[in-house]
Structures are given as C-alpha cells and as structure tokens.
C-alpha positions in Angstrom: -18.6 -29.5 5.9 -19.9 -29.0 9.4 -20.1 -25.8 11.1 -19.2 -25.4 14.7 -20.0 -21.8 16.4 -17.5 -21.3 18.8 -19.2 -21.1 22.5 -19.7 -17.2 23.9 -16.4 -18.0 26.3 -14.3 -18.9 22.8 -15.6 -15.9 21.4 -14.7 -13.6 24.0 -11.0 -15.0 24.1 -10.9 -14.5 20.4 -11.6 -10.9 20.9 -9.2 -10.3 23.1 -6.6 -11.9 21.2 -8.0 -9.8 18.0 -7.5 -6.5 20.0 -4.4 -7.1 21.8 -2.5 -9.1 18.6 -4.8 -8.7 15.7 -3.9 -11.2 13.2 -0.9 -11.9 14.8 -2.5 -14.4 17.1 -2.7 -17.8 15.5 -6.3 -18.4 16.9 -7.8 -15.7 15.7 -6.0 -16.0 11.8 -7.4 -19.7 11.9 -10.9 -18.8 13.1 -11.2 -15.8 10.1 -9.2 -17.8 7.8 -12.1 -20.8 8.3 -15.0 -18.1 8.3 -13.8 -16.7 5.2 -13.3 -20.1 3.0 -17.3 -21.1 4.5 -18.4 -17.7 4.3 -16.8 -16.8 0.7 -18.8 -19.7 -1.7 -22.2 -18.5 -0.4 -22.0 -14.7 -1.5 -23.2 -13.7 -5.1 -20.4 -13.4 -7.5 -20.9 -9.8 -7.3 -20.0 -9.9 -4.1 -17.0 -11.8 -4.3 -15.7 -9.0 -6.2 -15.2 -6.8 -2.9 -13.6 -9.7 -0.8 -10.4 -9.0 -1.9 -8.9 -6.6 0.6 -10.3 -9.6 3.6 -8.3 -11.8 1.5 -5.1 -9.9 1.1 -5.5 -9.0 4.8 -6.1 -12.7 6.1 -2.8 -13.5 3.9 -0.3 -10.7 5.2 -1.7 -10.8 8.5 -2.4 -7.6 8.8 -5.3 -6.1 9.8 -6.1 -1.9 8.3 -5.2 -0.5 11.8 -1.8 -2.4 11.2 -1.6 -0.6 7.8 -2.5 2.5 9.1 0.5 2.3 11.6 3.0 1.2 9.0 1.8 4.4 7.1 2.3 6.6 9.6 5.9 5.2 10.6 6.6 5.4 6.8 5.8 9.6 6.9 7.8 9.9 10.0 5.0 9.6 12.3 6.3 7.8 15.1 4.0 9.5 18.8 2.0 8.2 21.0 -0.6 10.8 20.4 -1.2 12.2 17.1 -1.7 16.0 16.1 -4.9 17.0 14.4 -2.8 17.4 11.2 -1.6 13.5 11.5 -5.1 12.5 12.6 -6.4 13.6 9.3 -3.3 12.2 7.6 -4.1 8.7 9.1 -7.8 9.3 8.6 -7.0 9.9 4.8 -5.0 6.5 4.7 -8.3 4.8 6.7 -10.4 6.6 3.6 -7.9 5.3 1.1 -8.9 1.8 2.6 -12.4 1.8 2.0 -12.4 3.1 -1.1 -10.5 0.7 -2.5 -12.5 -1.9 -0.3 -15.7 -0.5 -2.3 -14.1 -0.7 -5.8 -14.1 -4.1 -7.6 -10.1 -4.8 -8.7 -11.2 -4.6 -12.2 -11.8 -0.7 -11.9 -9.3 0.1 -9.2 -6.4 0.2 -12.2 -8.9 2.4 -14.4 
C-alpha cells in the first residue's frame, strides 16, 4: 500500500468540510475511512480494543457532537442556546462518550 499525505490546501478543505458537514461530507468520510484501515493494523492489539467508538462512528456517520445533538433533541432540547442546566445535561452525554471510549467492549457489559 502507498501512502499519499494530502497537500496543506487538501487539508484545509477537509477541515472545513469536517466542521461545516462532519461526516456527512463524502470527502472527509473517505479520507478517515482510509486513515483508519492504514492506521488500525499498526496499533498494539491492546489498542485496538479502544477503536471501537471511531469505528461505529466512521460507519453511522456520525461524529459525538452529532450524538450529542440527537440527545438533546431526544430530551426536548431543541434552542439555539442552551441553559446551564442543559449544558451540564449535554456535558454528561459528552462524559458518557469518553467513558465508554476508555473502556474496552469486553467490560462495558460488566
């Protein structure tokens, strides 16, 4: 396999695209679709372990901050601005997220 880094003009385009669609954008799903599968193989099975929330993410398209808003919506949350009580509700959610990001599957169900 061959490994092309994309030029600093590519990169900046796929940041945009990241923060205006997320995973949404087809260019930026390819790129961390194709970064994942070279990436993945050359961590320490240990590792591999915690890629499981990249990989559910990369599959749903959906990126945490997507998650987050879904959450929200699902509680009734639906402003522009949140109130400190909904910021800590959505911080909680964010928590949830990298908890569960830190936890290998195995003990997650424990």
């Amino acid at each position: 396999d061959q490994v092309v880094v994309p030029n600093f003009v590519t990169l900046k385009e796929l940041e945009f695209k990241a923060m205006r669609f997320g995973l949404k954008s087809r260019a930026v799903l390819k790129y961390l679709t194709e970064a994942f599968k070279f990436a993945l193989p050359a961590l320490p099975a240990s590792d591999r372990d915690f890629m499981h929330l990249i990989s559910k993410m990369i599959s749903k398209r959906k990126n945490p901050a997507d998650g987050m808003l879904e959450f929200l919506r699902q509680q009734g949350i639906t402003a522009q601005r949140l109130s400190p009580k909904e910021s800590a509700l959505a911080n909680r959610y964010m928590r949830s997220l990298y908890v569960s990001g830190i936890t290998p599957p195995t003990q997650q169900a424990a």
